[in-house]
N, C-alpha and C positions, 0 to 999 in steps of 0.2 A: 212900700214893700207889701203890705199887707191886699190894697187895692189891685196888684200886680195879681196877686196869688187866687182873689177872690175868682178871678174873672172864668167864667165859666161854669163854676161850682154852681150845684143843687143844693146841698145841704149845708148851709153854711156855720154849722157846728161842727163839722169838720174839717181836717187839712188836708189841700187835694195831693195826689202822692209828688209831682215833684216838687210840692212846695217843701215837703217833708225831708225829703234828699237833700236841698239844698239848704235848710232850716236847720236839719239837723234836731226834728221832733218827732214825735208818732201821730196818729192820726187827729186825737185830740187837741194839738198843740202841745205837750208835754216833753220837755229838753230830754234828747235822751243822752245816755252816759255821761250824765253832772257835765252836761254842756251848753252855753247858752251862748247863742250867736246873734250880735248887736248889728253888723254889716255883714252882707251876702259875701260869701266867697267868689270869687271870681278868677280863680287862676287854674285851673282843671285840665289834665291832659286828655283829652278826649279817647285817645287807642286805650287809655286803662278804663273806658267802660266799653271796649267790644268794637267791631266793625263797624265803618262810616254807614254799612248797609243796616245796622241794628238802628240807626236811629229812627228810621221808617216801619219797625216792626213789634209784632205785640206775641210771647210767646203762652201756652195755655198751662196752667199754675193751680188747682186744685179746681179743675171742673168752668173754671173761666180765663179770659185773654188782660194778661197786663203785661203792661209796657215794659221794653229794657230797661236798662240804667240809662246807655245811651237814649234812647227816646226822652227818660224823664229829664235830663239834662240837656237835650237839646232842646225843649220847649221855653227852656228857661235864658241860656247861657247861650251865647254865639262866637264862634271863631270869626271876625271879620278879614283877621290877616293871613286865614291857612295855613299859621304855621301847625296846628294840632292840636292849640291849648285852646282852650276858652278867654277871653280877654275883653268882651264889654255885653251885654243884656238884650232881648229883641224890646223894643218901642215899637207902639203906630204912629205907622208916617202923619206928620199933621196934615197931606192934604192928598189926595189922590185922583187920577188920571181918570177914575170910573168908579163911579157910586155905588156900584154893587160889587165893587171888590177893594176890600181891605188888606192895605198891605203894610208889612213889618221889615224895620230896617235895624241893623247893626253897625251901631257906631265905635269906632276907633281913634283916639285922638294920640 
């Protein structure tokens, strides 16, 4: 979980924001509201964080641009089956078609 979360991050003293959503911490890692979460959530109805179009968009919040809810929850969480919920995590594919492009799949069992 933690190597999932890293990936991308500059300052690795902190937690990148959707790790935080879905963690359920603040920036530092700090449980917020006396909560501590041992496995990722993964059941999420996606229409309760905003339009399928929000997950592509970043909106401007005190002088700079961050991400929706949906945005931070889609980086993380995948609908594989369409029905609207979240229901399994993106992975990298273990092998891919073209070496200059990395691709992420959503499994469903």
């Amino acid at each position: 979980m933690n190597q999932w979360f890293n990936v991308g991050t500059t300052n690795f003293n902190l937690v990148p924001p959707h790790a935080q959503m879905v963690k359920g911490v603040n920036g530092t890692g700090v449980n917020t509201p006396a909560r501590r979460i041992e496995a990722l959530p993964n059941f999420l109805q996606l229409g309760a964080f905003g339009d399928p179009s929000d997950e592509f968009k970043q909106v401007l919040s005190g002088g700079t641009y961050v991400p929706t809810s949906r945005n931070l929850i889609g980086r993380t969480l995948a609908d594989a089956d369409g029905d609207g919920w979240t229901d399994s995590f993106w992975f990298a594919a273990p092998s891919s078609s073209d070496r200059s492009t990395r691709q992420l799949v959503a499994v469903r069992i």
